[in-house]
RODO-2510 file (C-alpha; in nm, 4 decimals, decimal comma):
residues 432
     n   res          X          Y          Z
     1     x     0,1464    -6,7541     3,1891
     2     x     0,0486    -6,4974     2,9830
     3     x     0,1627    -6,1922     3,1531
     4     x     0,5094    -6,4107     3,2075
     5     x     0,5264    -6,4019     2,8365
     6     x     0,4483    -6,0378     2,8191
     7     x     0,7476    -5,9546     3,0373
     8     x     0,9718    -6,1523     2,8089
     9     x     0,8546    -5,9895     2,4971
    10     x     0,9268    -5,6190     2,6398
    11     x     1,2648    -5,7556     2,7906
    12     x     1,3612    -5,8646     2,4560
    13     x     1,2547    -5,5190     2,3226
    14     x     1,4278    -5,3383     2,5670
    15     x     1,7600    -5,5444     2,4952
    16     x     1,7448    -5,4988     2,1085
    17     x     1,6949    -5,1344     2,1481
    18     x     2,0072    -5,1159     2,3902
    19     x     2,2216    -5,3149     2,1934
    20     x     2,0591    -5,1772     1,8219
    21     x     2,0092    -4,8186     1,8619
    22     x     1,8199    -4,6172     1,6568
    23     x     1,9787    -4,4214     1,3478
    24     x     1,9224    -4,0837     1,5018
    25     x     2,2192    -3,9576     1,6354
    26     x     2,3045    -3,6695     1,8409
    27     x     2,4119    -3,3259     1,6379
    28     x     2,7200    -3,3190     1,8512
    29     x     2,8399    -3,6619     1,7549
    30     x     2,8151    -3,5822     1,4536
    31     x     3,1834    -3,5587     1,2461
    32     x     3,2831    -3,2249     1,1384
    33     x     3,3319    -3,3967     0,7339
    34     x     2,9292    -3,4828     0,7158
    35     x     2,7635    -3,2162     0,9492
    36     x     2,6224    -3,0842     0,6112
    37     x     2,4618    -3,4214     0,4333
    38     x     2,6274    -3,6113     0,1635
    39     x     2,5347    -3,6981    -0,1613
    40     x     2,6939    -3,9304    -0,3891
    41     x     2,5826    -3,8825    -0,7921
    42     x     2,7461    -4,1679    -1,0047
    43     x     2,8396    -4,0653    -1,3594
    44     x     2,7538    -4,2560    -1,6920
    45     x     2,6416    -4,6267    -1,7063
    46     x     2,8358    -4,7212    -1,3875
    47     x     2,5600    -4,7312    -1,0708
    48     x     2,6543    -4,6315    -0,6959
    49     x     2,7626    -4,9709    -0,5944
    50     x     3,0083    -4,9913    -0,7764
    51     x     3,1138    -4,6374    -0,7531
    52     x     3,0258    -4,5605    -0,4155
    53     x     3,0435    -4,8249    -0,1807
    54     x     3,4434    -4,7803    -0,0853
    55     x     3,4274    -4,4696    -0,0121
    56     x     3,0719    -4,4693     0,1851
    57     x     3,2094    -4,7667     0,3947
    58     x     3,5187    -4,4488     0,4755
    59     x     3,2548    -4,1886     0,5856
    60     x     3,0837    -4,4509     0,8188
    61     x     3,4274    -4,5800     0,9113
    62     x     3,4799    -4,2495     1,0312
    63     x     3,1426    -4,1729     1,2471
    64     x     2,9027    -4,0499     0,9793
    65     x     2,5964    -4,2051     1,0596
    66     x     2,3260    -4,3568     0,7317
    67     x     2,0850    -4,0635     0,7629
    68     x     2,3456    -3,8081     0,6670
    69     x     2,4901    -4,0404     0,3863
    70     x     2,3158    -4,0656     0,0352
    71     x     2,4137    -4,2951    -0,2983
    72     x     2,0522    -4,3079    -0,5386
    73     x     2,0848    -4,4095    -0,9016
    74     x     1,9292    -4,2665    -1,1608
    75     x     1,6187    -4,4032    -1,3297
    76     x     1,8190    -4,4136    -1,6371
    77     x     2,2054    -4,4450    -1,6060
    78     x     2,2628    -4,3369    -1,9668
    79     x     2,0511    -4,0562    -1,9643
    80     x     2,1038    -3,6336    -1,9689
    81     x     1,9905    -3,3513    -1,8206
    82     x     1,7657    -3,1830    -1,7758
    83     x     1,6069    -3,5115    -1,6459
    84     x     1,9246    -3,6186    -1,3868
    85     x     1,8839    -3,2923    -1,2858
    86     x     1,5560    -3,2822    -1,1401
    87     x     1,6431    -3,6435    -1,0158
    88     x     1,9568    -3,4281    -0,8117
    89     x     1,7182    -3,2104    -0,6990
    90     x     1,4270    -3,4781    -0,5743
    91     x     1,7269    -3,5947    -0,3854
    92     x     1,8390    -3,2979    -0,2262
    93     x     1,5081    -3,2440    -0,1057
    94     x     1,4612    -3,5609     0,0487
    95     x     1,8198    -3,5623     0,1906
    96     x     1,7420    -3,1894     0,4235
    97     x     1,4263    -3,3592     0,4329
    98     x     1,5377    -3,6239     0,6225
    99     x     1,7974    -3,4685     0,8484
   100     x     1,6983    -3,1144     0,8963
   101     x     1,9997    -2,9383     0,7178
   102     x     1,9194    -2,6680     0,4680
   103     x     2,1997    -2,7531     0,2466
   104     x     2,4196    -3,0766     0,1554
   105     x     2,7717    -3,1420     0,0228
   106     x     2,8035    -3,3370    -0,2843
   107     x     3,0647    -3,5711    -0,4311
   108     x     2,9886    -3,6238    -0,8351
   109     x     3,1580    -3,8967    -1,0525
   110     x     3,2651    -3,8364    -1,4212
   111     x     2,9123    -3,7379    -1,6073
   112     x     2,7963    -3,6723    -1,2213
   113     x     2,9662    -3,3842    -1,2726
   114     x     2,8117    -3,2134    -1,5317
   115     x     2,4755    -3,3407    -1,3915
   116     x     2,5218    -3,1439    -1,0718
   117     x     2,6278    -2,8169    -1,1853
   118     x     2,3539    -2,8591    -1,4099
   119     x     2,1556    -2,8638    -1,1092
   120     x     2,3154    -2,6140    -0,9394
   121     x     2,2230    -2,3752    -1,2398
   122     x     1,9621    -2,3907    -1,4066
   123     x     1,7655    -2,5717    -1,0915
   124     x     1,7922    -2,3329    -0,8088
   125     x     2,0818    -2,5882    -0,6777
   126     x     2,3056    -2,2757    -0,5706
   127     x     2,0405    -2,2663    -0,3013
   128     x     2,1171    -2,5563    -0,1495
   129     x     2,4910    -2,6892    -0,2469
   130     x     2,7693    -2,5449    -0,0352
   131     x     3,0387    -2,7719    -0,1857
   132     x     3,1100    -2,9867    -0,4715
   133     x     3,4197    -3,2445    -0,5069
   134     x     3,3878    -3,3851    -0,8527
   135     x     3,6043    -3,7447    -0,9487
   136     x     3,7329    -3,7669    -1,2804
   137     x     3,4621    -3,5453    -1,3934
   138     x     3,3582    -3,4813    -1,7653
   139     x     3,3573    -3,1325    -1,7643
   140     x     3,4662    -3,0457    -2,1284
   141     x     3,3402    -3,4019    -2,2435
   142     x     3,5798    -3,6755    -2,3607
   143     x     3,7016    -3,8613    -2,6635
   144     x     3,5383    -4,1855    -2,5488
   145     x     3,1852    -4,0907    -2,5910
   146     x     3,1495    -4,0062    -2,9118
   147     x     3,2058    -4,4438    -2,9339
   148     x     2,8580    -4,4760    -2,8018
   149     x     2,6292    -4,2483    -3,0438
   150     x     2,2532    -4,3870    -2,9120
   151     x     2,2291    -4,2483    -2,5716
   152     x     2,1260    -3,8962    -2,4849
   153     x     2,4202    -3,9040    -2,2067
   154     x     2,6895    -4,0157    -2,4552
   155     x     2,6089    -3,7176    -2,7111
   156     x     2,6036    -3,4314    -2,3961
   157     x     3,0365    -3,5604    -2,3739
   158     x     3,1154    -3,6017    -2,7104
   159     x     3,4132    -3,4108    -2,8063
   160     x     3,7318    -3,3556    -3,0243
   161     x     4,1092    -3,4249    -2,9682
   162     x     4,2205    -3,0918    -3,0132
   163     x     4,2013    -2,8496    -2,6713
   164     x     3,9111    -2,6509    -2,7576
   165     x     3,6822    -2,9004    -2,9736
   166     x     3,4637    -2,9807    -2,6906
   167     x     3,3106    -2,6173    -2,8306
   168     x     3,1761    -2,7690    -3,0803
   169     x     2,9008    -2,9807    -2,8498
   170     x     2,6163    -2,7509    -2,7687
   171     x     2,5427    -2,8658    -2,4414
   172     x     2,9408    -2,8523    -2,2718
   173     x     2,8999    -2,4688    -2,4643
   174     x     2,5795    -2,4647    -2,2466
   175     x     2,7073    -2,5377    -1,9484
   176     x     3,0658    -2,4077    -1,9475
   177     x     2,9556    -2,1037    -2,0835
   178     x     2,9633    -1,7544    -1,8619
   179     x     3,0675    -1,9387    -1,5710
   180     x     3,1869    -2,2738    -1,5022
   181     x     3,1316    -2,2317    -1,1008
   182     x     2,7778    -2,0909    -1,0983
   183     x     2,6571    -2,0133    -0,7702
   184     x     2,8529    -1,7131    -0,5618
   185     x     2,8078    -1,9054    -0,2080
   186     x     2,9177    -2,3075    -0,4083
   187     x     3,2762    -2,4019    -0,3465
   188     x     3,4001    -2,6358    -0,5918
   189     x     3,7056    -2,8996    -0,6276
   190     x     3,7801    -3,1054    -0,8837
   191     x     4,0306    -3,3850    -0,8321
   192     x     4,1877    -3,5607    -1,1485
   193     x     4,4538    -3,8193    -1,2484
   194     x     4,6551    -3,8266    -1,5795
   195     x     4,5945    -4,1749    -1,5526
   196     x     4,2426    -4,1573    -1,6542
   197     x     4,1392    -4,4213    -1,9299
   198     x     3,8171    -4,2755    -1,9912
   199     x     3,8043    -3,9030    -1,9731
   200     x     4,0475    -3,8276    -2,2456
   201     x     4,2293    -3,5463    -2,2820
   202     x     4,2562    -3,5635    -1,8692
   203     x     4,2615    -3,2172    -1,8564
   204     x     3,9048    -3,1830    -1,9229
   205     x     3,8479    -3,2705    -1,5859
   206     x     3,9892    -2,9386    -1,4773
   207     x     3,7206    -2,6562    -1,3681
   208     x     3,7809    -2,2746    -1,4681
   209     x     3,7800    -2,1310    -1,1518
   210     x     3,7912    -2,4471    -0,8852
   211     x     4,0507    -2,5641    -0,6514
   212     x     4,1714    -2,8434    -0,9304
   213     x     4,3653    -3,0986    -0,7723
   214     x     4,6011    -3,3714    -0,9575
   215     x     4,6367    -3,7133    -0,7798
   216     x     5,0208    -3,8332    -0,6815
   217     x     4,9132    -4,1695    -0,7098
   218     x     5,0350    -4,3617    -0,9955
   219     x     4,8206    -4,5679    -1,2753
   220     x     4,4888    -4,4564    -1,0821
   221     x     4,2025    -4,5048    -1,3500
   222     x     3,8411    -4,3600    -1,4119
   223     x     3,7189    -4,6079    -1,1353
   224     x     4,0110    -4,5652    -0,9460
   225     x     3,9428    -4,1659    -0,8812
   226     x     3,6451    -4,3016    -0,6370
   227     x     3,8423    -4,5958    -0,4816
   228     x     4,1704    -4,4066    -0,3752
   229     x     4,1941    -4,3589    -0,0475
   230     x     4,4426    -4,0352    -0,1385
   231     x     4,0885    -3,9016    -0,3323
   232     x     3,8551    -3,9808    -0,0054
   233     x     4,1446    -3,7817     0,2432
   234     x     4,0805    -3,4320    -0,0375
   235     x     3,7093    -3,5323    -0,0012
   236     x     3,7927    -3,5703     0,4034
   237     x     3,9779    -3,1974     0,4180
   238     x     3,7473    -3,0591     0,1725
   239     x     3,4488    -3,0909     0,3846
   240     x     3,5911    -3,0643     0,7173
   241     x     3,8006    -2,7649     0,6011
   242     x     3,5480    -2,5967     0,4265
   243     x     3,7761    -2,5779     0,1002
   244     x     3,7486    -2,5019    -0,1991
   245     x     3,7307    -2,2400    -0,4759
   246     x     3,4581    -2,0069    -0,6968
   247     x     3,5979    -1,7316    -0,9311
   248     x     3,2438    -1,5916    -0,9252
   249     x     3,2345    -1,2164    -0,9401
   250     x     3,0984    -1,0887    -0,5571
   251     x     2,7230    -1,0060    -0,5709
   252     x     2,4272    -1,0482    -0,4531
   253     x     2,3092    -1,2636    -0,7543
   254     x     2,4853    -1,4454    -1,0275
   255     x     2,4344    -1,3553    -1,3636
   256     x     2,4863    -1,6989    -1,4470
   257     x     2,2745    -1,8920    -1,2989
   258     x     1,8488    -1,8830    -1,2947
   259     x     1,6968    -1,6613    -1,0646
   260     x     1,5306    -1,7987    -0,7630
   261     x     1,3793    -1,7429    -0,4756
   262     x     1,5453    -1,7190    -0,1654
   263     x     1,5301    -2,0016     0,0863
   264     x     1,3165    -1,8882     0,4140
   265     x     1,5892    -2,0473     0,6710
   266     x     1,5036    -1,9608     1,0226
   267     x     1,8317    -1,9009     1,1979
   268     x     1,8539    -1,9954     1,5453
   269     x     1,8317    -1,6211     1,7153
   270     x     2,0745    -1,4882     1,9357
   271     x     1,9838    -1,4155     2,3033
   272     x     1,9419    -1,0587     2,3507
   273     x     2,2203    -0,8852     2,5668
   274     x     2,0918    -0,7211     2,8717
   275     x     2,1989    -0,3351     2,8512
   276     x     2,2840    -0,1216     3,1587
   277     x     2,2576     0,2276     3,1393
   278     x     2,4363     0,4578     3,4426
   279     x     2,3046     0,7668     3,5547
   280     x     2,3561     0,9891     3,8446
   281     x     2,2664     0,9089     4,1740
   282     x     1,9796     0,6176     4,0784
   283     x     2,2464     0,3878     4,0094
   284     x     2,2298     0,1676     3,6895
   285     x     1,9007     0,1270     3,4752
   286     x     1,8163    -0,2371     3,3685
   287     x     1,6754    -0,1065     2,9440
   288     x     1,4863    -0,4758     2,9941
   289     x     1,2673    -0,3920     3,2757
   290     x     0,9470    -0,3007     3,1177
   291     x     0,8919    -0,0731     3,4549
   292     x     1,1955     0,1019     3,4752
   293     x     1,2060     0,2963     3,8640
   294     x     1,3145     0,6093     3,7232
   295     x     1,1676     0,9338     3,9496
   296     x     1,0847     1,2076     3,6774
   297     x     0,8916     1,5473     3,7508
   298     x     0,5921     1,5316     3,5323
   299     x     0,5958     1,9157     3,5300
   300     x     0,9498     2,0787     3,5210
   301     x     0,9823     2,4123     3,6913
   302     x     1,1161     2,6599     3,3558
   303     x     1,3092     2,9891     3,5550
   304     x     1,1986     3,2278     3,3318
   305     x     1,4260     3,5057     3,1908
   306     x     1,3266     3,8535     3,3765
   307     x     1,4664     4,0872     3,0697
   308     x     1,2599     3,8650     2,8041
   309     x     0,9631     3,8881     3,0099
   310     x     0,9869     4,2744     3,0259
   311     x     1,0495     4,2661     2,6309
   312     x     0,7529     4,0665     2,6289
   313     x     0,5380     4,3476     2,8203
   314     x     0,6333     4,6228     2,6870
   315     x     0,5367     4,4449     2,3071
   316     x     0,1925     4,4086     2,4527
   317     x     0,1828     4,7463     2,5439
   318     x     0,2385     4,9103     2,2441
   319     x     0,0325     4,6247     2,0164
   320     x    -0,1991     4,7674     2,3014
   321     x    -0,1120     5,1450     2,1992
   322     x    -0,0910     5,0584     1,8078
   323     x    -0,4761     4,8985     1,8199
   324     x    -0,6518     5,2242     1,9886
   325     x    -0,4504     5,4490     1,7061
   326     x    -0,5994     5,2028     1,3930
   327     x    -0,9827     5,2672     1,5807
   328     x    -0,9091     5,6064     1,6432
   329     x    -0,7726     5,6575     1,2522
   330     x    -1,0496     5,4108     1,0850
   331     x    -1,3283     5,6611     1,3137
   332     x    -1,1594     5,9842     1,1862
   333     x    -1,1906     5,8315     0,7847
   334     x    -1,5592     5,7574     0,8660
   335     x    -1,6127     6,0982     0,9704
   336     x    -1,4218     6,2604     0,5832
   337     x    -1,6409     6,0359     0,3975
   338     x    -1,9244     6,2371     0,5241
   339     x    -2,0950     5,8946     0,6939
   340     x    -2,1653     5,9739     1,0685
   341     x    -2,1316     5,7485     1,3504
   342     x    -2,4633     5,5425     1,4379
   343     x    -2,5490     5,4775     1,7686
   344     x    -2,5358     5,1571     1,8803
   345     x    -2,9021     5,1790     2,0337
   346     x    -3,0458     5,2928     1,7173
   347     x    -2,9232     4,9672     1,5906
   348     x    -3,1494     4,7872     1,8400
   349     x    -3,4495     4,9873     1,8161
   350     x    -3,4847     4,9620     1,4215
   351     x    -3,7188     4,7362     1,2536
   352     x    -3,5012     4,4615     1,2538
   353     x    -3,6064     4,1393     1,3888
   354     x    -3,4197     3,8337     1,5707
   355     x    -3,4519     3,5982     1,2574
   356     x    -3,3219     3,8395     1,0329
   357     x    -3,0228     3,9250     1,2507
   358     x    -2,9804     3,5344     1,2990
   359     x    -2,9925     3,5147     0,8942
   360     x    -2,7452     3,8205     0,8727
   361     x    -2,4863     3,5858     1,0857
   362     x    -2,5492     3,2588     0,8747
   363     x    -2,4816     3,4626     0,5890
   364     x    -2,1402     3,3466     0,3833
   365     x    -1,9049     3,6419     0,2925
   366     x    -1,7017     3,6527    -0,0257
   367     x    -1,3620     3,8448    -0,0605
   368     x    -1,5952     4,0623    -0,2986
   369     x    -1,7659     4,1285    -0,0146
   370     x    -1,4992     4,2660     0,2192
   371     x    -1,4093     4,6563     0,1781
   372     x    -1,0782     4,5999     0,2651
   373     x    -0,9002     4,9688     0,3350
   374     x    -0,6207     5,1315     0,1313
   375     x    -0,3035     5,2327     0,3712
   376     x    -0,2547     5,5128     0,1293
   377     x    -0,5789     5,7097     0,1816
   378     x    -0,5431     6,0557     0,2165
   379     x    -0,6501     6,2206     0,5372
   380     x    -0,4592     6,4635     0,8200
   381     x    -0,6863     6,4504     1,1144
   382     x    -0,9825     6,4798     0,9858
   383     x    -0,9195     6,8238     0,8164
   384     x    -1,1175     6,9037     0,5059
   385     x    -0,9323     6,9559     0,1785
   386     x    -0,9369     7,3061     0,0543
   387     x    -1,0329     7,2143    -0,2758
   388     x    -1,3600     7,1509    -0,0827
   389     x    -1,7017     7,3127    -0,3399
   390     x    -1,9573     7,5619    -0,1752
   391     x    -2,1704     7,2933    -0,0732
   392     x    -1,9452     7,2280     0,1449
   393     x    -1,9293     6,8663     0,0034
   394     x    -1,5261     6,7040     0,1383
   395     x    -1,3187     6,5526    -0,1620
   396     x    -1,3536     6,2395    -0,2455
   397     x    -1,1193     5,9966    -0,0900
   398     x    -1,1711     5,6640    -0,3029
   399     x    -0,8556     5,7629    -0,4692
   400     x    -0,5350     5,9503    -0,3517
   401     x    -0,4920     6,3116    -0,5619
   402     x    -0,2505     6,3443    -0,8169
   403     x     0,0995     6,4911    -0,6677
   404     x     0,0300     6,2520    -0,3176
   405     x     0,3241     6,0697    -0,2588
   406     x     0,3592     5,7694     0,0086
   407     x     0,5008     6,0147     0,2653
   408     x     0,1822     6,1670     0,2990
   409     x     0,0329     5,8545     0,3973
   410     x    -0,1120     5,8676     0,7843
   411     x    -0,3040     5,6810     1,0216
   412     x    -0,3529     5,3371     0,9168
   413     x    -0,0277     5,2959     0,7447
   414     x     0,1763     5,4427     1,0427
   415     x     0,0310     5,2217     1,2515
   416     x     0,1055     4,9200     1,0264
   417     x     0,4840     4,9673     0,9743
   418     x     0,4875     5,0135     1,3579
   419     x     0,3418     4,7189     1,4354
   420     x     0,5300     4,5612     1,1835
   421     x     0,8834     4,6987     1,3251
   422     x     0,7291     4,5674     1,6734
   423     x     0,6908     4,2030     1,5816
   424     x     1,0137     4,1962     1,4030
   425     x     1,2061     4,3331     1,7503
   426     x     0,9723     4,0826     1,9602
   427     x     1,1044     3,7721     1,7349
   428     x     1,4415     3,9155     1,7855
   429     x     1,4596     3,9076     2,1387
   430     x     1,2727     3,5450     2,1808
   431     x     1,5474     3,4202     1,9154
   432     x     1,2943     3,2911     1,6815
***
């Protein structure tokens, strides 16, 4: 009996699953006007029943399904900002919360509107909002608030008759000031009727900057703006068309709203495209093949030139020729200092032992320390001057005798400019 009624119970759950489905609906059934959520902000003292159920009932009639569809109230109908707005922005995270989109539409009512781009602002909104429809919305205040001087959300609309008193209220200066579209990416429409009882003059529902549209409809009130069904078919192509207006200068930031951080949105990545490369003979070459079966010669045969490898030679040569004369010349100028030659074997034999000729190698030299030769020393082939004294003493050589010019230089400095000249016609002919 018991497993009979066990049977029936998952029957019955089964059936009510089939016939109720679950919320969750598939992206692609979706309807192109709520794709992007929707949230509904009322406006002063009226809540979202009354101000939102018509045109909710529309969306659903239409295929929107609850999770993408969103009408809170405010904790306190008569209040201001910057308190609604953090209540907008609570919602707004709850609403991408809830159905995975970054970003959500919004349709504002009267006061709504100035709550939202309040939002949008000063609250990192422009983030998040792509586009905003405000209804009858209280943009440069209206007459009719200044009747109701207790709340905080009365005083915000207060305003003039004349065209440009709403100036005088510091928070529509606030808000309308530097640009009344903030956010460079936030499309905005605001639709209006001349019949509106409540926002008075009418034309403060009009945005600087938005796609302002006028209803055709006649005697359509404050109320009415949400109940038309001429208002929910601009709401309709609004969304669906992505329509819409902002005046905002193109860059990468607004000046006119509050800095924030940018959102970290992972975008869906794009499968890589495979790329073919042709070459000659091997057919093509797949670049996404990590093992690409390409035959390359690890050592390339180089022909080498036959007239640069005779230039080469014959620069060794006389390098060759240019090193014997600079031993030769530095032998002869040992030999006119009066300093003989010492015999390499006399070198060994001496006194000195193998840890002081280990300590002479360890031993750090200093430039001071290196007699580095002159090029300009005086000598012809190891013939004495004839200025030479009895003793038979040669001149001294440490300096050059007055008169000497440098074409009397020999030896060492020959042998320099020629290897100099060498080099120079060796980079030549390599082309470096």
């Amino acid at each position: 009996m018991r497993n009979i009624r066990v049977l029936i119970l998952t029957a019955t759950i089964a059936l009510c699953m089939a016939v109720f489905p679950g919320s969750a609906v598939a992206e692609d059934e979706i309807p192109d006007i709520c794709k992007i959520p929707v949230l509904f902000v009322h406006g002063y003292f009226a809540g979202p029943g009354m101000t939102w159920d018509t045109m909710v009932g529309r969306f659903k009639d239409d295929g929107c399904p609850d999770s993408h569809l969103m009408a809170p109230e405010f904790n306190d109908r008569t209040g201001c900002n910057p308190e609604h707005g953090r209540q907008i922005s609570f919602w707004v995270d709850v609403l991408t919360e809830r159905t995975g989109s970054p970003y959500v539409n919004i349709v504002a009512h009267s006061m709504g509107g100035l709550d939202t781009r309040y939002y949008i602002r000063y609250l990192c909104g422009y983030r998040r909002v792509k586009h905003v429809v405000t209804l009858g919305g209280a943009h440069h205040g209206t007459i009719t608030a200044c009747a109701e001087p207790v709340s905080c959300g009365a005083d915000s609309m207060c305003r003039g008759t004349s065209m440009d008193s709403w100036t005088e209220n510091p928070f529509l200066v606030q808000i309308n000031s530097c640009d009344e579209t903030p956010g460079n990416d936030v499309m905005y429409t605001s639709v209006w009727s001349d019949y509106d009882e409540i926002i008075i003059p009418q034309e403060s529902s009009i945005i600087d900057g938005a796609e302002n549209i006028e209803l055709d409809a006649f005697g359509v009130g404050h109320l009415g703006v949400c109940l038309s069904g001429e208002s929910y078919g601009y709401v309709k192509d609004t969304f669906r068309d992505q329509r819409g207006s902002n005046t905002t200068v193109e860059d990468d930031y607004s000046p006119c709203v509050t800095w924030c951080p940018p959102l970290d949105i992972e975008e869906e990545a794009e499968p890589e495209a495979e790329l073919e490369l042709e070459t000659e003979g091997d057919g093509d070459i797949d670049l996404n093949d990590p093992e690409p079966d390409i035959d390359l010669d690890p050592d390339p045969v180089v022909e080498e030139d036959p007239e640069l490898a005779d230039d080469i030679m014959e620069t060794e040569a006389v390098e060759d020729d240019m090193a014997e004369d600079m031993d030769s010349s530095a032998e002869d100028e040992s030999v006119v200092d009066g300093d003989e030659p010492e015999d390499d074997e006399d070198d060994t034999s001496g006194d000195t032992t193998v840890g002081e000729a280990d300590d002479d190698q360890d031993k750090i030299f200093t430039e001071e320390d290196i007699d580095y030769p002159s090029i300009c020393d005086e000598w012809d082939d190891g013939e004495e001057d004839d200025s030479s004294d009895a003793s038979g003493e040669g001149t001294d050589t440490s300096e050059p005798p007055s008169g000497s010019s440098d074409s009397g230089c020999t030896g060492g400095a020959a042998s320099f400019i020629t290897l100099m000249m060498a080099m120079v016609f060796w980079r030549r002919r390599r082309g470096l």
